[in-house]
C-alpha positions, 0 to 999 in steps of 0.5 A: 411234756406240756403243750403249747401253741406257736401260732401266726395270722395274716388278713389282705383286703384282696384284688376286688374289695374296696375295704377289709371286712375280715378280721382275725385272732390268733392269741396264746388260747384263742384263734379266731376269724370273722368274715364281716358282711353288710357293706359301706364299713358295717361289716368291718364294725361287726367283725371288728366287734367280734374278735373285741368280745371273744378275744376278752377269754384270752385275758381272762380265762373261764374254768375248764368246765365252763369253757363251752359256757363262755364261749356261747355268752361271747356269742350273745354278747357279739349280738348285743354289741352289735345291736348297740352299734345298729341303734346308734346308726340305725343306717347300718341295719344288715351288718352282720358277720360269721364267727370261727374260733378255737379256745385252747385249754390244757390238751384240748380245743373248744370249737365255736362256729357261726357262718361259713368261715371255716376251721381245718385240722392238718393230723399226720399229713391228713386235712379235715375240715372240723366246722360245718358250713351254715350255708343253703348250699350246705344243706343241698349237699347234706340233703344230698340235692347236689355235690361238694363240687357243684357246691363250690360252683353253685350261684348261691354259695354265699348265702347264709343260714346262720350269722350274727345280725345283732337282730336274731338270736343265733345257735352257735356250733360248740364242741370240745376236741383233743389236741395233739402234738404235732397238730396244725390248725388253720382257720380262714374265711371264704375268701381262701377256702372260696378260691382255693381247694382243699388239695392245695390247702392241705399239700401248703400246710404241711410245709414251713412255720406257721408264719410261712404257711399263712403268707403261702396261703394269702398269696395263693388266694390273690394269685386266683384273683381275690375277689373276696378279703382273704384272712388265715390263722394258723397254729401248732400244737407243740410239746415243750420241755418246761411246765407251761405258764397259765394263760395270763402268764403266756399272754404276757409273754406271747402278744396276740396278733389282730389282723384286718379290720379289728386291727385297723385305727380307724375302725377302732375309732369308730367303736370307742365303746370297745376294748380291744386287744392289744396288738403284737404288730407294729401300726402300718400307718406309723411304721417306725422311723430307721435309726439315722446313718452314720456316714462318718466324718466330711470328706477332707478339702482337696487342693487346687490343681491349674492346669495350664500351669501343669500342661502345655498348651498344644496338651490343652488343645489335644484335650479338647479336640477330643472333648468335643468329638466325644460331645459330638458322639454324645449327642448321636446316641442320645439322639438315637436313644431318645428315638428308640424310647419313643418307639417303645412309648408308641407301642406301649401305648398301642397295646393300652388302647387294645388292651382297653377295647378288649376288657371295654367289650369283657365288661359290658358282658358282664352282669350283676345285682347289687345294691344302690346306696346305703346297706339298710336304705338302699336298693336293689339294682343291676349293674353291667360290669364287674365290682370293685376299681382299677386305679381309681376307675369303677368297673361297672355302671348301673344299668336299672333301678328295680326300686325293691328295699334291699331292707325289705328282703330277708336277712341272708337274702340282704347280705347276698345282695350286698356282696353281689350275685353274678348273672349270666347276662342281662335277662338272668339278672332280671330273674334274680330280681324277680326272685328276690321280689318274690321272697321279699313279697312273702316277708310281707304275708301274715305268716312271713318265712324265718329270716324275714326283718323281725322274724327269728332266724 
C-alpha cells in the first residue's frame, strides 16, 4: 500500500522574546523549520524568506532523481533572496537563519540542513537525531574536547559554524533516507531541543496525533521557561489503502500549514517580492465572526398586577417591615465584606512589594552582552539584568558602552551577540568584550580568519 504523510505544526514567540523569529513548514512533501536570527525583525525576513523559496517544491515538485538538486538551489536561492532584501536595507546587515527540511518522495525522505535547527526520527519507540549541529560546540564534542551533556550547558552553544547570511556562500547537509510505515518525524528549532531533552522528546512523541504531540511539546518548552521562539513540526508516515495522488493532487487536498513568522501579515508585507504559500490556518488577527444567536421570538407582555388592591394593608405593612430588616441585614454583610476585601488587597499588595524587592536584588545579579541598537549599526554593550519585558517593563538596563562595531565582529560572533551571551557577573561580561575585541581585531589583519565580514564562511 502507498505511503503518506499526515502531519501538524505549531510555533509560539516564547515567555522571553519580544517577536517571532522562527518559522515553520509542514506541507503534503515538504516540512521545514527556520530559526531566524540578527534581530530588530531581519531574522523574521530571513526566516520568512526561507520557508517562501523551499516550500515553492511543494507546488511544483522536481523529478526523483533530482530532488538533492533542488533542494541544494533552494538553498542558493534562500541566500540570494536574502542578499536582495540586505541591499534594499543595508541596516539589516547580519540576518541570517538556519534551515531544516525533509522533502517527502514516494518511500523516501531527502534531508537538507544548515545550522542547528534540528530533525529527529521516532522508529519502533526509538529516537534518533538525524541532522547534525553546525554549531562550535558541536565540533568540541565531535573532537571529543567535552561531552553532549556540557555540550548543552556550555556559554557557547548558540554559536554557529553554518547559517544562511545572504553574504557567504554556505554548503548544506543533503542525504536521502528510506520512509517507513509507522514512522515519526519531528523537526524543531533550539527553542524546544535547547530547554527540553531527548528523553522527554522522545517518551512525548510516542503519544497521541500529530496535532497533539506538537501542542504537548510547545507546552513543555514554555513550562521550562521559554527564552527562545519555540517551533515544531511533526509528521507520520502512513499506509493507506487507495493509490496515493501526486503531489499537486495531495496539495490541493491537503493545505500546508505555515506557522511563525512567515505566516504573520505583517512580515509578509514586508517582502512584497515573495510568494508565499498558502495557508491552511485561519489569520489570528481576523478570526471569523460566530454565527449570530437566535434567541427566538420576545418575551410576551405580562399583565399588571396592584397590589394594594389584592393585599390588605396590615399584609403590606408585615412586607415591609421585613423589607427593611433584610436591607438592614444587607448592609452588614456587605459591610463586612467590603472589610474582608480589603484585607485580602492589603496582603496582596504586601506580597507585590516582596515580590518586587526579591526579583529587584535577582536582576541587578544578573549579567549580559548585548547590542546597543540596530543589528548592522549597532554596539556591543553590557547590560545588567535579564532580556526581554514583563507587562511592558524592560528587565534589564545598560551598564556600558564598550563602543566595538557589532559589524566589525565575525558573522557568528555578531549573531551571538544579537541573542545575547550570559555572564557570570560583571567582571565576566568584561572578559567577553575583551574576546570579542580580540576577534574583531584579527578580522582587521591582512589575512583575516574565515567568518570575518567579507571573508568566506
Amino acid at each position: 500500500m502507498p505511503l503518506v504523510l499526515r502531519y501538524a505544526a505549531r510555533s509560539d514567540v516564547g515567555l522571553i522574546r519580544e517577536g517571532n523569529e522562527d518559522s515553520g513548514y509542514a506541507g503534503p512533501a515538504l516540512l521545514m523549520v527556520a530559526d531566524g536570527m540578527g534581530g530588530h525583525a531581519a531574522g523574521e525576513l530571513a526566516s520568512a524568506i526561507a520557508v517562501a523559496t523551499v516550500a515553492d517544491l511543494d507546488v511544483h515538485p522536481p523529478e526523483q532523481t533530482q530532488i538533492l538538486a533542488a533542494l541544494s538551489e533552494s538553498i542558493d536561492d534562500i541566500g540570494d533572496g536574502i542578499a536582495d532584501v540586505i541591499t534594499a536595507d543595508p541596516d539589516l546587515t547580519g540576518m541570517g537563519t538556519t534551515v531544516t527540511g525533509l522533502y517527502w518522495q514516494g518511500a523516501s525522505l531527502a534531508v537538507v540542513h544548515v545550522g542547528d535547527s534540528r530533525a529527529y526520527l521516532l522508529r519502533d519507540g526509538e529516537l534518533t537525531q538525524i541532522t547534525h549541529d553546525h554549531t562550535y560546540v558541536q565540533t568540541l564534542v565531535d573532537a571529543g574536547r567535552i561531552t553532549p551533556e556540557e555540550a548543552s550547558i556550555h556559554p557557547r552553544r548558540s554559536l554557529l559554524m553554518r547559517a544562511l547570511d545572504g553574504m557567504n556562500p554556505v554548503e548544506a547537509d543533503l542525504s536521502v533516507r528510506e520512509a517507513r510505515d509507522g514512522d515519526r518525524y519531528m523537526l524543531c528549532t533550539d527553542g524546544l531541543s535547547g530547554v527540553v531533552a531527548n528523553y522527554e522528546i522522545a517518551a512525548i512523541l510516542t503519544e497521541g496525533d500529530p496535532t497533539g504531540a506538537v501542542t504537548r511539546l510547545v507546552d513543555r518548552a514554555l513550562e521550562r521557561g521559554a527564552p527562545d521562539n519555540v517551533t515544531v513540526v511533526i509528521a507520520d508516515v502512513v499506509e493507506v489503502p487507495e493509490p496515493a495522488p501526486d503531489i499537486q493532487a495531495a496539495h490541493d487536498v491537503f493545505a500546508p500549514v505555515v506557522v511563525g513568522a512567515a505566516g504573520e501579515p505583517r512580515v509578509r508585507l514586508r517582502l512584497p517580492s515573495v510568494r508565499f504559500p498558502d495557508d491552511a490556518q485561519p489569520d489570528p488577527d481576523r478570526p471569523d465572526a460566530p454565527p449570530p444567536i437566535d434567541g427566538g421570538p420576545p418575551t410576551a407582555p405580562q399583565p399588571f398586577i396592584d397590589a394594594e388592591i389584592v393585599v390588605p394593608a396590615a399584609e403590606n405593612a408585615r412586607r415591609r417591615a421585613k423589607q427593611q430588616a433584610a436591607d438592614t441585614a444587607g448592609r452588614h454583610r456587605r459591610n463586612r465584606r467590603w472589610w474582608a476585601i480589603g484585607v485580602g488587597v492589603a496582603a496582596v499588595l504586601t506580597a507585590i512589594a516582596v515580590g518586587v524587592v526579591i526579583v529587584s536584588g535577582w536582576l541587578s545579579s544578573q549579567w549580559y552582552v548585548a547590542v546597543n541598537g540596530s543589528a548592522g549599526t549597532g554596539t556591543v554593550s553590557v547590560y545588567q539584568g535579564v532580556q526581554g519585558s514583563l507587562l511592558g517593563v524592560h528587565l534589564s538596563s545598560l551598564w556600558s558602552d564598550s563602543g566595538l562595531q557589532v559589524g566589525t565582529l565575525p558573522y557568528f560572533d555578531q549573531e551571538l551577540v544579537s541573542k545575547g551571551i550570559p555572564a557570570a557577573d560583571q567582571i565576566d561580561a568584561q572578559r567577553i568584550i575583551a574576546e570579542l575585541s580580540s576577534r574583531a581585531a584579527e578580522c582587521q589583519t591582512l589575512m583575516p580568519p574565515s567568518g570575518c565580514p567579507g571573508t568566506a564562511s
